[in-house]
N, C-alpha and C positions, 0 to 999 in steps of 0.2 A: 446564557442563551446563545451567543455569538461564539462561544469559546471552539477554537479548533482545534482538532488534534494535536500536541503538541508532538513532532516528528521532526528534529533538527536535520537532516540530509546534507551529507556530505557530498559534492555534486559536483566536482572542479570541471569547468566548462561543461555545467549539466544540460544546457540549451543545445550547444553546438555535440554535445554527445548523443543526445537525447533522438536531435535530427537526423544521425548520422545513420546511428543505430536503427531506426524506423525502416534506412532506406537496404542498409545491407543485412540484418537480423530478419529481416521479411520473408527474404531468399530463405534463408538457412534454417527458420524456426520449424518446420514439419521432417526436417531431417534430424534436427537436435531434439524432438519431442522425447525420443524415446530414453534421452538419458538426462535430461534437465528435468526435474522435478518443477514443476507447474499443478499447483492444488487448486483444487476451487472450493467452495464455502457452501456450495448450494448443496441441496438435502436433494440428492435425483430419485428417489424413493417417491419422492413428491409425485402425483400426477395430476397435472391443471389443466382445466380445458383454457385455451383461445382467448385472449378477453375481445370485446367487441367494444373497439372504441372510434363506430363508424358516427358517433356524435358529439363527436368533439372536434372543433375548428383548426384548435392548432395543441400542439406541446412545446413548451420553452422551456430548456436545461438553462440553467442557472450555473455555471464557474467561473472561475477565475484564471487568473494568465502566469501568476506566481508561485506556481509550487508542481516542481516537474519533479520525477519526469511525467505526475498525473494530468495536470493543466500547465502549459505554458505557452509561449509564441517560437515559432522554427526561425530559422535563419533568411528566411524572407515573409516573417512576420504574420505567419497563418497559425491559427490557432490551434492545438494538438496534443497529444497527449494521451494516455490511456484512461482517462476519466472521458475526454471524449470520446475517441475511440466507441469507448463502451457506449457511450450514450446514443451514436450513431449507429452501431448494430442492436441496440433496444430498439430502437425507432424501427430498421430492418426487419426483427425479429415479429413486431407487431403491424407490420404494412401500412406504416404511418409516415414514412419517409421523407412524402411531400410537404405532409404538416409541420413537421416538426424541425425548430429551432432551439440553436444551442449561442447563448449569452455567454459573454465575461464581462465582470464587473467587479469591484474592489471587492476585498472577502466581506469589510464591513457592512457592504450595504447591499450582499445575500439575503438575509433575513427579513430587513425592511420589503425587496421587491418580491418578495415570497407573502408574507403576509397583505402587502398591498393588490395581490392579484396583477404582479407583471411576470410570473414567471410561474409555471407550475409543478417543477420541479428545481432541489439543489444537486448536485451532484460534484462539490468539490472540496470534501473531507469536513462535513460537520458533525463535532463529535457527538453520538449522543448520552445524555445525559437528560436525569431527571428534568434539567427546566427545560432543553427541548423535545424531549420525550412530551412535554406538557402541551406544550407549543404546534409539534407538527409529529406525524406519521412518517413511519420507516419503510425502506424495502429491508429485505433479509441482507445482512452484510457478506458485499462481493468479493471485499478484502480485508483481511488481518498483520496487521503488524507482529510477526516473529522477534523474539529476542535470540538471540546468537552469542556464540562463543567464537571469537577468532585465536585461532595460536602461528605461530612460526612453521610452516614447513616440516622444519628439521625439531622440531620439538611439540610433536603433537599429541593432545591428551588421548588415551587411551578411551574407548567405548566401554560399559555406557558410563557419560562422562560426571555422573552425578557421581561415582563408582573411586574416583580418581584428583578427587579438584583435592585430595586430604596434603595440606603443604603445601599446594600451590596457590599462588599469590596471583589473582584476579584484580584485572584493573577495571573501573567504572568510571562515569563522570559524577563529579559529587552532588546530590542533592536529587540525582535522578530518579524516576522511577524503575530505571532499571538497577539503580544502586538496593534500592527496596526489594526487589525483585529475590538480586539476586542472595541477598541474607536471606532473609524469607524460603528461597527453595534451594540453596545450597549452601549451607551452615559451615560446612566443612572447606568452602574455600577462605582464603585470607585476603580480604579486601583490603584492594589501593585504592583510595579514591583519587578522581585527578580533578584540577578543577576546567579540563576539559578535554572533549572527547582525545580533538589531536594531539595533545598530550599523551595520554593513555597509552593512543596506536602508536606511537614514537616509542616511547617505554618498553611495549610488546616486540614493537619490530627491531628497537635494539638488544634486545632481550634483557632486560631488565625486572620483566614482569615476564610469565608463566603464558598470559592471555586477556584479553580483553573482551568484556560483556556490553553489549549493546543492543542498539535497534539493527533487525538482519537487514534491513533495505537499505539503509545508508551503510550498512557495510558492504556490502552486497558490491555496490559501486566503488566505496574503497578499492577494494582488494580488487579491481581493473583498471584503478590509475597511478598512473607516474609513481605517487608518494607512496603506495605500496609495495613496488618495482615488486612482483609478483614474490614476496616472502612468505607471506600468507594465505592462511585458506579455514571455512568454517571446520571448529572441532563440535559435536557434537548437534542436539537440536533437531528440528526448531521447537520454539518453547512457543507457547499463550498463554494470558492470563487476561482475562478482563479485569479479575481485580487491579492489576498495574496498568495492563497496557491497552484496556478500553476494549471494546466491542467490535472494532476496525470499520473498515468504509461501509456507508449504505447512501440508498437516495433519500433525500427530504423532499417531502410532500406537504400539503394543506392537512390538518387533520382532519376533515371530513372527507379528507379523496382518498382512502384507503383502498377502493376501486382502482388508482390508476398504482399506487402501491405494491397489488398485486399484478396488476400486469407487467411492471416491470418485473417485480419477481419472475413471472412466467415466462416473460423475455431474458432474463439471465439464465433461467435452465434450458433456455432451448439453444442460447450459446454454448453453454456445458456442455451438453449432450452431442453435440456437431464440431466440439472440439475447435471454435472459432473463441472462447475466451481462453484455452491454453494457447494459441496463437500469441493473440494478445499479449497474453504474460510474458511470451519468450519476446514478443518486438521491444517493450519497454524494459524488460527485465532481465537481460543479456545472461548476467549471474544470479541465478534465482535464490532468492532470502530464505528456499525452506528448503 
């Protein structure tokens, strides 16, 4: 019921990047739109009217400070991130501004203030799953976790790359879901297993291995620090699978507030639409995972 996504993030000085990025990726994100791939998850086919939630007192997001770049604290200790972010143009979206408060508090004890009625919404990667499926009500999910393929530069797989992995030796971390993964939907490569990621990228980027299969968000960031001194870059992708890699972000809700559920929904396509949640994605997501 508490379990979170599990999304290990490679992040070397994720906080102090994270800030950084916020302040100069701001400027630049409506000029890079046009060539950074920024998706969004919402169904704009959709048409909602408005919700009216001129009776309700307040709204309280529920996250946490430990897991950036979607919640963390900046470098003089303000709360940030594109989990809120988001959550403060939902509140925009719905002319609730004034009412609306956004919490952090340990991930553990999300759940407890969600059911005790101290918050009415979660919004800081609770995965879902049958027992909280059981538990609480969903918004549509805002985001998905990609699985990616990285190669070397100078030795990159040929498109499409399902077409080509035949010989090549693909490194994973062991036990992963993305080791599952990638047997599963490409038979044809030859798994290394490493018993961990930065291993793996080490292996890859000294070329030892072919390429490296992982989560695209934490590569994402890789491949713009120091330890990837710019060798790499994604080959092929981006992949999803709920069967592996879960259903990606959404908000938690009461399950009888399916009412406020959908108004966030409503409130996420009306950032789609206005091109305020591709913004988003390029301030937090410099190298986009898809």
């Amino acid at each position: 019921m508490r379990e979170r996504i599990a999304l290990k993030l490679l992040l070397i000085g994720a906080v102090a990047f994270c800030s950084v990025s916020v302040l100069l990726l701001g400027q630049a994100a409506r000029a890079q739109q046009s060539i950074v791939p920024t998706p969004n998850f919402f169904d704009q086919r959709q048409r909602m009217t408005k919700p009216d939630l001129s009776g309700r007192q307040r709204i309280r997001f529920l996250t946490t400070t430990d897991y950036p770049p979607f919640n963390f604290l900046d470098a003089r200790g303000r709360l940030t991130g594109f989990n809120v972010e988001l959550a403060r143009g939902i509140c925009e979206e719905l002319d609730i501004l004034a009412r609306c408060q956004i919490e952090a508090m340990a991930f553990k004890d999300l759940v407890p203030a969600l059911k005790r009625g101290d918050g009415e919404a979660i919004i800081a990667g609770l995965a879902m799953t049958p027992a909280t499926r059981a538990d609480f009500a969903f918004s549509e999910p805002y985001f998905r976790y990609p699985a990616r393929f990285v190669a070397r530069k100078d030795h990159a797989i040929a498109a499409p790359i399902a077409d080509h992995l035949k010989n090549k030796v693909v490194g994973v971390e062991k036990g992963s879901s993305h080791s599952a993964m990638l047997q599963a939907f490409f038979p044809d490569a030859q798994v290394q297993p490493f018993e961990s990621r930065d291993e793996g990228l080490s292996a890859m980027k000294e070329g030892k291995i072919d390429a490296f299969f992982g989560d695209g968000v934490s590569l994402s960031f890789w491949l713009e620090s120091e330890a990837a001194a710019d060798c790499c870059a994604f080959s092929g992708g981006p992949f999803l699978s709920d069967r592996f890699l879960g259903e990606g972000l959404a908000v938690a809700v009461a399950p009888n507030d399916t009412a406020l559920a959908d108004s966030i929904d409503y409130a996420i396509g009306q950032m789609v639409e206005k091109k305020r949640f591709s913004d988003l994605m390029l301030r937090y997501f410099p190298v986009s995972a898809f």
